[in-house]
TORKOL-4160 file (C-alpha; in steps of 0.2 Angstrom, whole numbers, padded with zeros to 4 digits, m for minus):
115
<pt num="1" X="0657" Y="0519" Z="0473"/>
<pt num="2" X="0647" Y="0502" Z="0476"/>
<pt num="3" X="0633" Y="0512" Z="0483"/>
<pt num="4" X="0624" Y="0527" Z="0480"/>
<pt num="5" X="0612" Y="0536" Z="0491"/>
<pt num="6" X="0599" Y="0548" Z="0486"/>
<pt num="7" X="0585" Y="0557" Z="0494"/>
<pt num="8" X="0581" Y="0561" Z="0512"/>
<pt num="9" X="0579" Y="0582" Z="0514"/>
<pt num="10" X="0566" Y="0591" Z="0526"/>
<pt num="11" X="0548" Y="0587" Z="0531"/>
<pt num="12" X="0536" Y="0589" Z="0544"/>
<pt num="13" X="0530" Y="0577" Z="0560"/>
<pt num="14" X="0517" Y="0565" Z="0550"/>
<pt num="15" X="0526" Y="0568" Z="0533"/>
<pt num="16" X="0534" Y="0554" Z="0522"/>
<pt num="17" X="0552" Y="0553" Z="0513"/>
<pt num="18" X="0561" Y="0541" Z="0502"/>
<pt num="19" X="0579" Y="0539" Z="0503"/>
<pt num="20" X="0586" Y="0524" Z="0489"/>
<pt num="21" X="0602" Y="0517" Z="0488"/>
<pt num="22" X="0608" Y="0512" Z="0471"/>
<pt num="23" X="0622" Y="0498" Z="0467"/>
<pt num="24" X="0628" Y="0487" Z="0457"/>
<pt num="25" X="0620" Y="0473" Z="0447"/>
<pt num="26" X="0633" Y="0461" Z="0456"/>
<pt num="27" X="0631" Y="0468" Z="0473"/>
<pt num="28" X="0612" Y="0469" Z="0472"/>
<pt num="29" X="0609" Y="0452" Z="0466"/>
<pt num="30" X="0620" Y="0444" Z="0480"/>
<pt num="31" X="0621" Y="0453" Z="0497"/>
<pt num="32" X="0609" Y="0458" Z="0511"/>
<pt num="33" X="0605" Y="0477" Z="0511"/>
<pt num="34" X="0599" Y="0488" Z="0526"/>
<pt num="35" X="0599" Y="0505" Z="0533"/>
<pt num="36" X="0608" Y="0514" Z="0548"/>
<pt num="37" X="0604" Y="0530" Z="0556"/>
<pt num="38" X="0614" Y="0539" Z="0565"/>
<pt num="39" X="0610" Y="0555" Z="0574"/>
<pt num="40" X="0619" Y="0568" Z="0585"/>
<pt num="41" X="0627" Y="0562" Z="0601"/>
<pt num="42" X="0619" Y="0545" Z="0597"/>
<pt num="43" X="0624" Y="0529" Z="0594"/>
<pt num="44" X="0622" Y="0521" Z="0576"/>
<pt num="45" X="0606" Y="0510" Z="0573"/>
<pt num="46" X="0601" Y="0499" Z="0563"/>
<pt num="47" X="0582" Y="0504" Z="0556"/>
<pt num="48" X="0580" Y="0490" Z="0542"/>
<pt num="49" X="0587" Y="0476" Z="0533"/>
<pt num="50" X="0584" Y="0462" Z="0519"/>
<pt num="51" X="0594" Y="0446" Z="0523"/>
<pt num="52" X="0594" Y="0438" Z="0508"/>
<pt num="53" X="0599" Y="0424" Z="0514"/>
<pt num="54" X="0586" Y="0421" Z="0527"/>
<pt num="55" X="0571" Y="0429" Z="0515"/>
<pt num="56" X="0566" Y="0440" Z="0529"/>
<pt num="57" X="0567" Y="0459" Z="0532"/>
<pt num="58" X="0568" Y="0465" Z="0548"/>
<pt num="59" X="0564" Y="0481" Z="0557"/>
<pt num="60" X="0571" Y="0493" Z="0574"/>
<pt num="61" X="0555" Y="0492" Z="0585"/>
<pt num="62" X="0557" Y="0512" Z="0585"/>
<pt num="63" X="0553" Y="0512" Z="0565"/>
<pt num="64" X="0542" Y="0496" Z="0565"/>
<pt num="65" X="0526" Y="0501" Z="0557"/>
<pt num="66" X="0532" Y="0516" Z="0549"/>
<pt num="67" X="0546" Y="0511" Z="0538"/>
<pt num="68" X="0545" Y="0497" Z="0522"/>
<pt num="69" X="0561" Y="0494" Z="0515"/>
<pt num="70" X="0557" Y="0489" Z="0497"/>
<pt num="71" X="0570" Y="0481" Z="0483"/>
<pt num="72" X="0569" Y="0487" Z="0466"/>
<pt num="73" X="0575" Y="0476" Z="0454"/>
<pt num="74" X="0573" Y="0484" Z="0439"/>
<pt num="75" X="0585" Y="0498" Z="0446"/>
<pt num="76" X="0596" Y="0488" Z="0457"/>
<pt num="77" X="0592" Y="0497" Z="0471"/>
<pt num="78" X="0585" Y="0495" Z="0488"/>
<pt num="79" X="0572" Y="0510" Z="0494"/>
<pt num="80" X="0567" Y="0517" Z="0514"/>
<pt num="81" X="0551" Y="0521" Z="0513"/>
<pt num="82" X="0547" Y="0532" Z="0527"/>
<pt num="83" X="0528" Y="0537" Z="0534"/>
<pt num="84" X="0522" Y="0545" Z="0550"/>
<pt num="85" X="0539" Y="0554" Z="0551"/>
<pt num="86" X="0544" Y="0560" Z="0570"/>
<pt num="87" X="0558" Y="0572" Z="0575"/>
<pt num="88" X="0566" Y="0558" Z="0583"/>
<pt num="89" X="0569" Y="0551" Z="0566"/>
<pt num="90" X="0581" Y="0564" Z="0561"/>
<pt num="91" X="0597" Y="0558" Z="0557"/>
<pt num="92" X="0610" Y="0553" Z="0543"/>
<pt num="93" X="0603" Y="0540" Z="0536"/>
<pt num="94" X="0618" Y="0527" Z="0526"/>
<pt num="95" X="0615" Y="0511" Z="0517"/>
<pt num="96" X="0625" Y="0495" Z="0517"/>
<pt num="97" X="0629" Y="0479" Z="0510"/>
<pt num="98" X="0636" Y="0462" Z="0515"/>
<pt num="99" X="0644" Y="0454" Z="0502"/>
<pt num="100" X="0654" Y="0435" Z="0510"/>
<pt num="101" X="0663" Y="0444" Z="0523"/>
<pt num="102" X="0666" Y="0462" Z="0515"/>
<pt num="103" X="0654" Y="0477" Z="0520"/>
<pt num="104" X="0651" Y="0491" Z="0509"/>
<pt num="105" X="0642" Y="0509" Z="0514"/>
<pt num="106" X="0635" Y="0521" Z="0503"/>
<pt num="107" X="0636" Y="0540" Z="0507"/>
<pt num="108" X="0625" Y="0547" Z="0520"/>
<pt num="109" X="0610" Y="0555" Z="0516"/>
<pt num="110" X="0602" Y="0568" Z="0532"/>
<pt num="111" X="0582" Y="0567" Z="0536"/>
<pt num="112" X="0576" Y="0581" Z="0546"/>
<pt num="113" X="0561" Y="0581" Z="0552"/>
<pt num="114" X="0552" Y="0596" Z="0559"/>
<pt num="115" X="0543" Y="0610" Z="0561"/>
């Protein structure tokens, strides 16, 4: 599997998680990372990204603010760092990677958050 999620769980309005995607070194050296979201009866969204390419990271104005996404390269991983979490943040969260023209996901991870 070229992508391996972990964290996510259940927290509280204002709380904070950590969901991390681990890959391969080959993978992480090369292609842009990111994050989708997708909850119930909604459509998929893209909450962050690196482009490797560019050098930038970019953010979904609903999470901009709260959210850091964070490469670790000693773990060849890429990490979501969640803060000030709201209920409309629940959803699965899944990771990706663009390597050339081929898209990889990782396994979805769920964030609940409430009360």
């Amino acid at each position: 599997v070229p992508l391996q999620a972990s964290g996510g769980g259940l927290v509280q309005p204002g709380g904070y998680l950590r969901v991390s995607c681990r890959t391969s070194a080959a993978i992480f050296s090369f292609a842009s990372l990111g994050w989708h979201r997708q909850a119930p009866g909604r459509e998929r969204e893209l909450v962050a990204r690196i482009d490797i390419h560019k050098n930038l990271m970019d953010y979904s104005d609903s999470v901009k603010g709260r959210f850091t996404i964070v490469r670790d390269y000693g773990r060849d991983t890429v990490h979501l760092q969640m803060n000030n979490l709201k209920p409309g943040d629940t959803a699965v969260y899944s990771c990706y990677a663009d390597l050339g023209d081929d898209r990889f996901w990782g396994q979805g991870t769920q964030v609940t958050v409430s009360s």
